[in-house]
C-alpha positions in Angstrom: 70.3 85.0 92.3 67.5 82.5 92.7 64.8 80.6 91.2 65.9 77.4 88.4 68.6 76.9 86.6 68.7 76.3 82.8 70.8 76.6 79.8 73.6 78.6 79.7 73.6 82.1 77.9 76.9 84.3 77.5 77.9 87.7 78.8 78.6 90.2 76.6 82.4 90.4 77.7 84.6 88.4 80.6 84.4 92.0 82.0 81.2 91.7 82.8 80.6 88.6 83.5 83.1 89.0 86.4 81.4 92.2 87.3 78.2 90.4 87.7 80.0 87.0 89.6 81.3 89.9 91.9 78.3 91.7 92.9 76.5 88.2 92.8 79.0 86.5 95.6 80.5 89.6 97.7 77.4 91.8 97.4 74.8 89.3 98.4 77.2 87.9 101.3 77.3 91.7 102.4 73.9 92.3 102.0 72.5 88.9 103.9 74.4 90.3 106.8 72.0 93.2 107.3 68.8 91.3 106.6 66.8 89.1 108.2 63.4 87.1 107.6 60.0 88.0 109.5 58.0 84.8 110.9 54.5 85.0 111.7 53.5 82.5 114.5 50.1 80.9 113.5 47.3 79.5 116.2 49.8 76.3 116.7 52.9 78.6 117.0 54.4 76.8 114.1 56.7 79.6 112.6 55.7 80.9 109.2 57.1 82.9 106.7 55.8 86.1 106.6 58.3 88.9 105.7 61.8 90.7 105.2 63.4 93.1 107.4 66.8 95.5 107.2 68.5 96.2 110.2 69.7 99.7 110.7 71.3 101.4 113.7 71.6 105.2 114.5 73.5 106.4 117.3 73.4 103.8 120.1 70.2 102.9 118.6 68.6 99.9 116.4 65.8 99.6 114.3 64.4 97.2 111.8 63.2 98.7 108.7 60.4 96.5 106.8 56.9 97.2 105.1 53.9 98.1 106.9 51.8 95.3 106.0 54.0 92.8 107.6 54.5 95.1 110.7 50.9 95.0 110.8 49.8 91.7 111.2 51.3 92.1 115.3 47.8 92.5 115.4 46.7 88.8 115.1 49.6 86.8 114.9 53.2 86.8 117.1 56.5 88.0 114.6 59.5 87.1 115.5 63.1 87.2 114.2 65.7 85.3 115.2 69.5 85.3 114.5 71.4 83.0 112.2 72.7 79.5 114.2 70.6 81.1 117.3 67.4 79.1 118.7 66.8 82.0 120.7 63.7 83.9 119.0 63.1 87.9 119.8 59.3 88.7 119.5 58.6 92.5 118.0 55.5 92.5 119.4 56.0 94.0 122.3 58.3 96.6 120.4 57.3 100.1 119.5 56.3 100.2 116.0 55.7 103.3 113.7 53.9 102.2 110.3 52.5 104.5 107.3 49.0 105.6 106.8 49.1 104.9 103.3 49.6 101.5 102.2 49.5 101.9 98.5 52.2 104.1 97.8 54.0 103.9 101.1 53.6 100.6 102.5 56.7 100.9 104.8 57.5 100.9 109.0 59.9 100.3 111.5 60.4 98.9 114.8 62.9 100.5 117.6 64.8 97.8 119.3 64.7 97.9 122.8 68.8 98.0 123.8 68.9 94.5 125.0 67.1 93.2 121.6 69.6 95.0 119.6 72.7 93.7 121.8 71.6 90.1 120.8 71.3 91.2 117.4 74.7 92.9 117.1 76.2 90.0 118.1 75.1 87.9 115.0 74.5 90.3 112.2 75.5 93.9 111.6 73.4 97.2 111.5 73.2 99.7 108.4 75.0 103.1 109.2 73.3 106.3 108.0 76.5 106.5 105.5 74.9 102.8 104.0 72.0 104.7 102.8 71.0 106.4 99.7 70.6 110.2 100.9 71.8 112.1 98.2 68.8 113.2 96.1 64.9 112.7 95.5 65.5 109.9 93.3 68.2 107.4 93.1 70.8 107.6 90.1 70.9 105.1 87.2 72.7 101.9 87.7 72.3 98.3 88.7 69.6 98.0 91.5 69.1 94.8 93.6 66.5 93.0 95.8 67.0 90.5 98.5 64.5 89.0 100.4 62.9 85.9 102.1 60.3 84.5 100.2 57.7 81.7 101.3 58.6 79.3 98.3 62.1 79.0 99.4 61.0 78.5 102.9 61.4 74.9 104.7 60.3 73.8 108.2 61.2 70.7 110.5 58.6 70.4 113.0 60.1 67.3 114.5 63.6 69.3 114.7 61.4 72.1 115.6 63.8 74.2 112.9 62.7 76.4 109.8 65.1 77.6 106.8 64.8 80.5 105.1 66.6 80.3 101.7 67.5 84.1 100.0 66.4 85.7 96.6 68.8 88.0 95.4 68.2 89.8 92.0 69.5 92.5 90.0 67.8 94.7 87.8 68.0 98.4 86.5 65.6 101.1 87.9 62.2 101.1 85.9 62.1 104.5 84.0 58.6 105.0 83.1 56.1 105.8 86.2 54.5 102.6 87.5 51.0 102.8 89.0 50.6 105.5 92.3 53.7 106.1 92.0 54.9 109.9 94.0 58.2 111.6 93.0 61.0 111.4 95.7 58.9 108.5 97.4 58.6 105.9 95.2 61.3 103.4 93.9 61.1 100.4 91.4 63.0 97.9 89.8 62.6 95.8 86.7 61.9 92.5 86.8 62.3 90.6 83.1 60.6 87.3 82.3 64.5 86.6 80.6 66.8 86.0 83.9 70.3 84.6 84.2 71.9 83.8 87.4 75.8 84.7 87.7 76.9 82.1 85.7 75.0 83.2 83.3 72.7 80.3 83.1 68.7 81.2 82.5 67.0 81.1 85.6 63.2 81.5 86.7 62.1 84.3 89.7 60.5 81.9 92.7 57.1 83.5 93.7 57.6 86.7 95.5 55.6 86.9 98.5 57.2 87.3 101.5 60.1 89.2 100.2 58.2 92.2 101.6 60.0 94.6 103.8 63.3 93.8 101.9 66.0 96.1 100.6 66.1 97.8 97.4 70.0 98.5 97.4 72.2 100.3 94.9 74.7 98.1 93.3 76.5 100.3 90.6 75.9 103.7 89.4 75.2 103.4 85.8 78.8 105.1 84.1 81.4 104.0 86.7 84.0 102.3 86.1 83.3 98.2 87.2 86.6 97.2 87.6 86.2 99.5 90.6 83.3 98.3 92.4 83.4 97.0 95.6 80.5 96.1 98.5 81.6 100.1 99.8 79.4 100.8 96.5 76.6 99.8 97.9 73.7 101.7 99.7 70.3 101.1 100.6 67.9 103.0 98.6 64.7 102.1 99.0 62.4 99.1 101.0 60.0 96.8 98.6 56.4 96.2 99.5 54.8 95.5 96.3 54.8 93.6 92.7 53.1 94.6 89.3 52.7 91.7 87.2 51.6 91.4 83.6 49.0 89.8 81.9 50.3 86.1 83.1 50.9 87.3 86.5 54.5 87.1 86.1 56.1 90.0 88.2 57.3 92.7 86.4 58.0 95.5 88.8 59.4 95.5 92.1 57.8 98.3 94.0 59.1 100.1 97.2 59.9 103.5 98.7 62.8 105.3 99.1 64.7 104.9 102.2 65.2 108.6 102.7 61.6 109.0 104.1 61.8 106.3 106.7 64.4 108.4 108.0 62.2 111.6 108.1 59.9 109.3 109.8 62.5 108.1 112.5 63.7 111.7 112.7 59.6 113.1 113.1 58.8 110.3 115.8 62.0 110.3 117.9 63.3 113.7 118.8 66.7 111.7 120.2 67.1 110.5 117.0 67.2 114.2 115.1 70.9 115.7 116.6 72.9 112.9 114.4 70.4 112.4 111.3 71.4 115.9 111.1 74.7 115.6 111.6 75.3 112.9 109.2 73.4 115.4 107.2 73.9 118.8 108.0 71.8 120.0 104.4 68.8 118.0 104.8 66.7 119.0 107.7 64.6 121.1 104.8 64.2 118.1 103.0 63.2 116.0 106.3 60.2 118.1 107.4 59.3 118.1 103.4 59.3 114.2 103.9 57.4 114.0 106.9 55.1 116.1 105.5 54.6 114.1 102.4 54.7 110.3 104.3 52.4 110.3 107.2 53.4 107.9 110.2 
């Protein structure tokens, strides 16, 4: 799940430590496949790590999903993504771009691939469906919540091999009940973060500095009161996209912060008319909801 490995502790029951081996190895294999790092080319082009993005395709159409402050910065530095085992980089600056006006409580955007862009990127990693997302209601049930993203202390570059490696953080956590700071009903999404971690083998581990896991996914595991034996990588949806971390008193994060996915759709729906015949046929009850959103999350 990331960070340093120490001393083992013990699961309450084999159950459940196989239930946490299980979303550890399959759910973090399924979930890489739909994300991808953000590098930020400085004054020497020399790649950087910069952010996190989720790919998501509707229709014919791709988009990346990511935060706004890491969309942003296309306005003094070149981002790029480029796929896995693929030299070949793809710059989004010279993609259209939709970001919020808020960036305390929102803090989220997205990019429209251009149909060649998202051909090369089809053929190395796969695209979130509409039916991957967490639609359902204002605010995401109960369960076991994850984050995965790209962050700069697990990042490595060669510039002799002229080659960079972006090493994941995955981490589970359950949603954080009480309201965290700015926080807006049916917008806002967060996740716990303990200063006590174990990693799937249920040794203690320690969370690797955050930034640059920014524009990552906040995905839904497990709904809390399902059976486990059941669960599978079909459980899983994305439910919201992180841009922000509340830390306590010794600046160790506490809360990871994000927005719920539901109004980056409203946003794709608001700016892209072609988009709006199958966001509403996927769902048929939510156009109400969608103009409520668009309303409520200025892009």
């Amino acid at each position: 799940m990331g960070g340093r490995a120490g001393k083992a502790i013990g699961f309450r029951s084999e159950k459940v430590r196989r239930f946490f081996e299980r979303i550890h190895t399959e759910g973090a294999a399924w979930i890489e496949r739909r994300t991808m790092p953000v590098y930020a080319l400085n004054k020497k082009k020399i790649q950087q790590a910069h952010g996190t993005c989720v790919l998501l395709q509707v229709a014919d159409t791709g988009f990346l999903l990511s935060a706004s402050h890491v969309l942003r910065r296309r306005d003094t530095h070149t981002l790029v993504v480029h796929p896995w085992e693929s030299h070949e980089a793809l710059m989004l600056n010279g993609m259209t771009a939709h970001v919020s006006v808020d960036v305390k409580t929102v803090d989220v955007g997205f990019v429209r691939l251009p149909t060649e862009a998202f051909a090369t990127l089809s053929k190395a990693k796969t695209f979130l469906r509409l039916g991957d997302l967490e639609l359902g209601s204002q605010q995401p049930p109960a369960g076991w919540y994850s984050i995965f993203g790209y962050p700069g202390a697990l990042f490595e570059s060669d510039l002799d091999a002229l080659e960079v490696t972006s090493t994941a953080f995955y981490y589970c956590n359950e949603l954080r009940e009480a309201p965290v700071r700015e926080a807006v009903d049916g917008v806002t999404i967060a996740i716990k973060a303990s200063t006590k971690n174990a990693d799937a083998d249920g040794r203690i581990s320690e969370l690797p500095v955050p930034e640059g896991i920014s524009g990552c996914g906040m995905w839904r595991m497990h709904v809390k009161g399902h059976n486990a034996d059941d669960w599978s990588v079909a459980s899983i949806r994305l439910a919201g996209v992180q841009h922000g971390v509340a830390r306590d008193d010794e600046d160790r994060p506490r809360i990871f912060v994000g927005t719920m996915v539901h109004n980056l759709v409203a946003a794709i729906w608001q700016q892209y008319p072609d988009m709006r015949a199958p966001i509403e046929l996927h769902m048929p009850t939510l156009r109400s909801r969608l103009k409520h959103d668009v309303r409520r999350t200025r892009f």
